[in-house]
C-alpha positions in Angstrom: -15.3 -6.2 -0.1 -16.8 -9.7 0.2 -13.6 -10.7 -2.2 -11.3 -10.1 0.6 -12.9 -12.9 2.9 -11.8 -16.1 1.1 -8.2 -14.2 0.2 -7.7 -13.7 4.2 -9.1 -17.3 5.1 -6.6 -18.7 2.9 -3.7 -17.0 4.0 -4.7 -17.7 7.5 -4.9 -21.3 7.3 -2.5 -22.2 4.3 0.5 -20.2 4.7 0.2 -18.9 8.4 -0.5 -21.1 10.6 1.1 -24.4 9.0 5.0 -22.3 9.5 3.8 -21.9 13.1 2.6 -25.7 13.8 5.5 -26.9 11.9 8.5 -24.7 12.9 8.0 -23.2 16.7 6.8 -25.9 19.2 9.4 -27.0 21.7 9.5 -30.9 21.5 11.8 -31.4 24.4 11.1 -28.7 27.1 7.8 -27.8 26.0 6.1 -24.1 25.0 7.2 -22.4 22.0 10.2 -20.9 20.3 9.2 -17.6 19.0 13.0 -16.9 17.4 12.2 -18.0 14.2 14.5 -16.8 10.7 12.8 -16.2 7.3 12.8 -19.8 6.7 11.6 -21.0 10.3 15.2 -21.8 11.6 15.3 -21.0 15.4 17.7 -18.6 16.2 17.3 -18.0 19.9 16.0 -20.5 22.4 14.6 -17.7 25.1 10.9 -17.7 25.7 8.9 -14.4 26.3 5.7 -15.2 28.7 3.7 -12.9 26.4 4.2 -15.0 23.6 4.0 -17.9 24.9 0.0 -17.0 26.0 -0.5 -15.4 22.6 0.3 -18.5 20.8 -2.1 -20.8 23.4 -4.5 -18.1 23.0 -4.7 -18.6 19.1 -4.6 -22.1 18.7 -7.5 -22.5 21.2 -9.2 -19.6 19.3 -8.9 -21.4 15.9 -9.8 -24.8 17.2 -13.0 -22.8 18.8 -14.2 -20.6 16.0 -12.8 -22.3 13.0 -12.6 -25.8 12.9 -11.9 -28.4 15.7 -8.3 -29.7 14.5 -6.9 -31.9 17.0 -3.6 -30.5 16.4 -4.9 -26.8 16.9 -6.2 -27.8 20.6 -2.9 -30.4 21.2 -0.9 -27.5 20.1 -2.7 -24.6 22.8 -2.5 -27.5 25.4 1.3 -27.8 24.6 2.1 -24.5 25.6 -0.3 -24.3 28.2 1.5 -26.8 30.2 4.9 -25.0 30.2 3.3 -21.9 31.5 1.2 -23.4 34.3 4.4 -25.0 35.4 7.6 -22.5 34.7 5.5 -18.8 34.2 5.1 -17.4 36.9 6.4 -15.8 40.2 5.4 -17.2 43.9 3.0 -14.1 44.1 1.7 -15.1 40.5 2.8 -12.1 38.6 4.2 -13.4 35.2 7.7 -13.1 33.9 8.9 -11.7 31.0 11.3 -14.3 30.1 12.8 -17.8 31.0 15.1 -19.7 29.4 14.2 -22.5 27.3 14.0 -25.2 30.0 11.7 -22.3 31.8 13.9 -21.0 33.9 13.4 -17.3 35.2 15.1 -14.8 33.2 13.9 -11.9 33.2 11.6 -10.3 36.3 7.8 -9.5 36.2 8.4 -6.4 34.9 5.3 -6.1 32.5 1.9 -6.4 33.1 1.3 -7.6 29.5 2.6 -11.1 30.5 -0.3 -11.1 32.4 -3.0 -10.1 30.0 -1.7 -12.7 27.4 -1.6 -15.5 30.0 -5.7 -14.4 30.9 -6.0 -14.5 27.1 -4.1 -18.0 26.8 -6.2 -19.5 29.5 -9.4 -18.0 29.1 -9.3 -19.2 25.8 -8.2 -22.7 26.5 -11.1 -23.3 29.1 -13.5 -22.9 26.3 -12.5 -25.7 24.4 -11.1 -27.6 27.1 -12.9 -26.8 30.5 -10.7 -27.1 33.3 -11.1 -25.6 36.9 -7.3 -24.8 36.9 -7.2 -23.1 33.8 -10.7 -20.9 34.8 -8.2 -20.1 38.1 -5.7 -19.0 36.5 -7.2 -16.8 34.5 -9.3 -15.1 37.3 -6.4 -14.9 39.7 -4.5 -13.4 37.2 -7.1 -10.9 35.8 -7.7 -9.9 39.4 -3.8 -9.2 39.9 -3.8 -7.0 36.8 -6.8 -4.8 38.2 -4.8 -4.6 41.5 -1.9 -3.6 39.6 -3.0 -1.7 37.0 -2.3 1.7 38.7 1.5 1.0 39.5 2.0 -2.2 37.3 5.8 -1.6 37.4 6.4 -1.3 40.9 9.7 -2.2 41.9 10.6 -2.3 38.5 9.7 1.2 37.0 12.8 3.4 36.6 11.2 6.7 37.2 11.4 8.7 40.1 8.2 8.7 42.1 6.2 11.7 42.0 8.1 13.9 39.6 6.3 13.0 36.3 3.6 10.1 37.5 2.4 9.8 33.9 -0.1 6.9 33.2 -0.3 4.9 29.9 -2.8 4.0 27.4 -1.6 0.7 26.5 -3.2 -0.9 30.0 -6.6 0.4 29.4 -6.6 -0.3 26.0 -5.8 -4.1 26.1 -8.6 -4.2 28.9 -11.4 -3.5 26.4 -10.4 -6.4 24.4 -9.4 -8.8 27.6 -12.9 -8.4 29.3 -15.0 -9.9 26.5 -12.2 -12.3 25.8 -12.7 -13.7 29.8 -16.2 -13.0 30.3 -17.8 -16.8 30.3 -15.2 -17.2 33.5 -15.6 -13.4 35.2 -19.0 -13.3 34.3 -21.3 -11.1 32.0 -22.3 -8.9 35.0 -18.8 -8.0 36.2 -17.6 -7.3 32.3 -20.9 -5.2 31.9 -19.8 -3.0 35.3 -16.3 -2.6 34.1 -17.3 -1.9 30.4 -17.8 2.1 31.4 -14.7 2.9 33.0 -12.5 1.1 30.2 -14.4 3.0 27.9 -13.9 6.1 29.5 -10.3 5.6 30.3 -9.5 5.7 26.5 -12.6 7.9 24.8 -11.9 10.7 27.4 -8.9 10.7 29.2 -6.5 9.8 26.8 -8.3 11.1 23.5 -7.7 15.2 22.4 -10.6 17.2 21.7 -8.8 19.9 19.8 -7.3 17.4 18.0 -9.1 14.4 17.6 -6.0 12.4 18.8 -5.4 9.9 21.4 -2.1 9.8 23.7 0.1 7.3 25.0 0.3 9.1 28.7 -0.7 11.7 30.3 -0.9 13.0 34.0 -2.9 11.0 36.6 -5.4 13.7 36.6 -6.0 13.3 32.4 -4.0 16.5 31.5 -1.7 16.7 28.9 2.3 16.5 29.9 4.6 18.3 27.6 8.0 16.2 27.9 8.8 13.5 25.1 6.5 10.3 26.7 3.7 13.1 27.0 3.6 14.3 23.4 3.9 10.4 22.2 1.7 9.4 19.5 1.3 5.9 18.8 -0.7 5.3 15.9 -1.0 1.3 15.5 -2.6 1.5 19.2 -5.0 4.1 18.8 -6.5 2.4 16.2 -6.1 -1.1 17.4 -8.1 0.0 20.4 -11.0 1.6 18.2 -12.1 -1.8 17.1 -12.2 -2.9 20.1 -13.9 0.2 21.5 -16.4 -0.3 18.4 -17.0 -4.0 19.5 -18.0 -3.0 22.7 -19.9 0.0 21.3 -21.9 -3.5 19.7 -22.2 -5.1 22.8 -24.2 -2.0 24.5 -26.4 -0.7 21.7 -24.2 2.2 21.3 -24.5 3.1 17.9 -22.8 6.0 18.6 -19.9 4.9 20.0 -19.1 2.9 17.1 -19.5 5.9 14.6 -17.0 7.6 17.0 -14.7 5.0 17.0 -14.6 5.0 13.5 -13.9 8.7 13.0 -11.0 8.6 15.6 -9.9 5.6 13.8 -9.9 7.5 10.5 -8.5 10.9 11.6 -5.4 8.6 13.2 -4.8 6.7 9.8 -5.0 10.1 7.9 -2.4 11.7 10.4 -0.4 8.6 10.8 0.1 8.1 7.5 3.4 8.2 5.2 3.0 10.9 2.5 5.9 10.5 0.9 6.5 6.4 0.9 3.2 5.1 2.1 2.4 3.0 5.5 2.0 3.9 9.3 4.8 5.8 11.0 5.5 3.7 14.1 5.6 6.7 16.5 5.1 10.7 15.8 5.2 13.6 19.1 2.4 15.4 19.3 3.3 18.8 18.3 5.8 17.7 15.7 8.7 17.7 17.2 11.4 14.7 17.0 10.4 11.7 18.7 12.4 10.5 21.1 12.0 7.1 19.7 14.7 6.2 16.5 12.6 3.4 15.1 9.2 6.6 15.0 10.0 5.9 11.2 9.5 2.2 10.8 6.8 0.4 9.2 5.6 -2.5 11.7 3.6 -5.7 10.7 1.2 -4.9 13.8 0.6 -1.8 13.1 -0.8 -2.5 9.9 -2.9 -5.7 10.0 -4.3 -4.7 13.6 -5.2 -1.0 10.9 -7.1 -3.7 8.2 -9.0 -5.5 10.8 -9.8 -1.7 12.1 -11.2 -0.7 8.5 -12.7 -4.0 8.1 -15.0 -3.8 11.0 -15.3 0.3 10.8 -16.9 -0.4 7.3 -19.2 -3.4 8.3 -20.4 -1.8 11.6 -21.1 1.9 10.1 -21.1 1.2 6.3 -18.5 4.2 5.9 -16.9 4.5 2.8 -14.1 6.3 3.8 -13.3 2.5 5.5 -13.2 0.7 2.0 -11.5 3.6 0.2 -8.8 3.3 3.3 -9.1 -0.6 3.1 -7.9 -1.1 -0.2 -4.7 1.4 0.3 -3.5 -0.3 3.1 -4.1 -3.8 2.2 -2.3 -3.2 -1.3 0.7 -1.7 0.8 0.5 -4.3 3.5 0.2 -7.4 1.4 2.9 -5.8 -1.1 5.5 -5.3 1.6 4.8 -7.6 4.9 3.9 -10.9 3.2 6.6 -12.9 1.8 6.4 -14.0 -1.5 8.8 -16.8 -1.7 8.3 -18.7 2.4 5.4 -18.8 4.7 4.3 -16.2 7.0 5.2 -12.3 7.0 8.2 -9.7 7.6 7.7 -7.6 10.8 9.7 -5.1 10.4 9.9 -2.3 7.2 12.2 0.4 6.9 10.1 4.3 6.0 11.0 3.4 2.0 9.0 -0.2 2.7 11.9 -2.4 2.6 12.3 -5.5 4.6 14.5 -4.3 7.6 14.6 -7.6 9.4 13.6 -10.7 7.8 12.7 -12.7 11.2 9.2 -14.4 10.8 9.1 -14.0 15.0 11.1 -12.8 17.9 10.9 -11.2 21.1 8.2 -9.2 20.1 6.8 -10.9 17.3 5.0 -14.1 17.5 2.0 -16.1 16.3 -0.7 -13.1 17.2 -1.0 -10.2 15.6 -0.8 -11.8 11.7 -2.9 -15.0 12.1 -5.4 -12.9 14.3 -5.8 -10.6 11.9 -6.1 -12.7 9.1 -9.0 -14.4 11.1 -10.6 -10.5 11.8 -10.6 -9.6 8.5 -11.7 -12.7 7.1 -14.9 -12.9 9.0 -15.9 -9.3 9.1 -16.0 -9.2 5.5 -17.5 -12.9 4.5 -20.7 -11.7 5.0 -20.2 -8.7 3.0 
C-alpha cells in the first residue's frame, strides 16, 4: 500500500493544487471563484460561503501540515478577508451566496456555511494566530450548536410537526469539526461533546437489522417510511466512519474503530455498482425508486472521501478487506475522475462512468474534497 503515498503526494501538489492557485483567486474583489470549466476558465462569478471557507480551510491546512509556502498562507489569508468582511448576516449566521463583489445573494439558509467558515478560521489561526479569527470561529461554532436542532428555521419548507425528521449530515460533519477547532474550544469541551456526536450517528441513525446508516429519521431515532426516510446516502456514511474511526483513536476505542470499519465496508459492498462499477449517489432503503434523479450518478466526493475511508480502515485495523476494496476503487476513481489531458478532476460521472460535466468546480464543487483527499490518503499510507 506504501506505493500509493508518493502517487497521492504528487497529484496533490503537482496537478491539484497549482490549477487552484493559478485559476480561482479573485484579484479584484477578493475570495475565490469556484466556477471553473475543464480548462480553469471561470464561468460564473457567484461565490458560495461554503466554498469560500473550504478553500481558506485547505490552504491554511497545506501551509500547516505540509510545507510553509508563502503563497499557500497569502492565498487562505486572501479569502479569509472577503469573508470576514462580506459573509455573514447581522446575527452572524453565514450566507449561502453573494455576488462577486460580496453582496448577499442568497439567505442563511444552510448551516454548512457555518461549519466551513469554523473550518476556514480555525484553520487560519493556527498558522496565523489572530484574536479575530479565534472569534469567529467560536461565535460561529456556538451558533451552529444553538441551531443545530432547527438549523433551517425560517427557511425550511416543511410544515411544522407533520414529519419533524432530523438529518445525519449535521452530526456527521460535527465529528470532524470538533477536532478541527479544538486548540480554540478547548480539549475539554471537544472531549464532553465527543459522546453525543458519537452517539448521534453510531445509534440513532445507524440500522441494526441492517447494518446501514440513514439520512433522517424521527426526532425520537425511529425509522420514517416516506422517501427522505428511506434515503440512503452512501458517500456520507462512509465519509463519517473515518471520522468516527479518528475519534475512536483519540479515546482508546479500539472498538469503535473496528466498527467503523465494518459499517464502512457493509456500505461500500451495498452501495456499490454491479453492473458498471462506482458508488450510487443515493439508493431508498427498501429498494424502491429514489426520489432523487441524479440516485444513479457517480460523484467525485463520493469516491475519494471512500479511498481516504479504506486508507485509514486498513492502517487503523490492518483489515484486508480495506486493501482488497482500496485497489477497486482507486483503479475506478483514478480511471474515471482524474483528467488525463488538464489539471485537476471531473465531478460528476454518469452510472456507465462517463464524464457527465466537465467543470473542474462549481457550486458544489470546489478545492476540498479532491486536494483533501489526496492529502488523507497520502499520509495514511506513507508509513505503510
Amino acid at each position: 500500500m506504501k506505493q500509493y503515498a508518493e502517487l497521492y503526494r504528487n497529484e496533490l501538489l503537482e496537478n491539484v493544487i497549482p490549477f487552484w492557485l493559478k485559476h480561482s483567486r479573485d484579484e479584484e474583489n477578493g475570495g475565490y471563484f469556484t466556477c471553473l470549466d475543464r480548462y480553469g476558465k471561470v464561468f460564473d462569478h457567484d461565490k458560495f460561503m461554503w466554498l469560500q471557507g473550504r478553500e481558506v480551510w485547505c490552504f491554511s491546512m497545506l501551509y500547516d501540515k505540509v510545507e510553509k509556502r508563502p503563497e499557500w498562507l497569502d492565498m487562505a489569508t486572501h479569502g479569509a478577508k472577503f469573508m470576514e468582511k462580506y459573509g455573514r448576516d447581522a446575527e452572524g449566521n453565514w450566507y449561502f451566496s453573494t455576488t462577486a463583489e460580496g453582496r448577499p445573494l442568497v439567505q442563511p439558509y444552510n448551516i454548512f456555511s457555518d461549519c466551513f467558515a469554523v473550518m476556514a478560521f480555525a484553520a487560519l489561526d493556527k498558522v496565523s494566530p489572530n484574536d479575530v479569527y479565534r472569534k469567529i470561529a467560536a461565535d460561529t461554532f456556538a451558533n451552529i450548536l444553538r441551531r443545530q436542532n432547527d438549523w433551517k428555521g425560517t427557511y425550511s419548507k416543511a410544515y411544522p410537526s407533520t414529519r419533524p425528521l432530523k438529518n445525519f449530515s449535521l452530526p456527521m460533519i460535527l465529528c470532524n469539526l470538533s477536532l478541527e477547532a479544538e486548540h480554540i474550544l478547548g480539549s475539554h469541551k471537544v472531549d464532553e461533546f465527543i459522546p453525543t456526536v458519537i452517539h448521534e450517528v453510531m445509534e440513532v441513525f445507524y440500522q441494526s437489522d441492517t447494518g446501514l446508516i440513514l439520512e433522517n429519521v424521527q426526532p425520537d431515532g425511529s425509522f420514517s417510511d416516506s422517501f427522505e426516510g428511506r434515503l440512503l446516502n452512501p458517500g456520507h456514511t462512509i465519509e463519517a466512519m473515518w471520522f468516527v474511526m479518528d475519534l475512536g483513536r483519540r479515546i482508546g476505542d479500539e472498538a469503535l474503530v473496528k466498527r467503523a470499519v465494518d459499517i464502512m465496508l457493509r456500505t461500500l459492498e451495498h452501495g456499490w455498482d454491479k453492473q458498471y462499477g462506482g458508488i450510487f449517489y443515493f439508493l431508498d432503503y427498501h429498494g424502491h425508486p429514489p426520489q432523487q434523479l441524479e440516485w444513479d450518478q457517480k460523484l467525485w466526493w463520493v469516491h475519494v472521501e471512500s479511498l481516504v475511508a479504506l486508507a485509514r480502515g486498513y492502517v487503523y485495523t490492518g483489515d484486508e478487506r480495506c486493501k482488497t476494496w482500496f485497489e477497486t476503487l482507486h483503479e475506478y476513481t483514478w480511471q474515471h475522475f482524474k483528467d488525463p489531458e488538464y489539471n485537476e478532476w471531473f465531478g460528476y460521472l454518469n452510472r456507465r462512468g462517463e464524464v457527465l460535466l466537465p467543470l473542474k468546480g462549481g457550486k458544489w464543487k470546489g478545492c476540498f474534497h479532491v486536494p483533501r483527499a489526496l492529502y488523507q490518503v497520502w499520509k495514511s499510507l506513507e508509513g505503510v
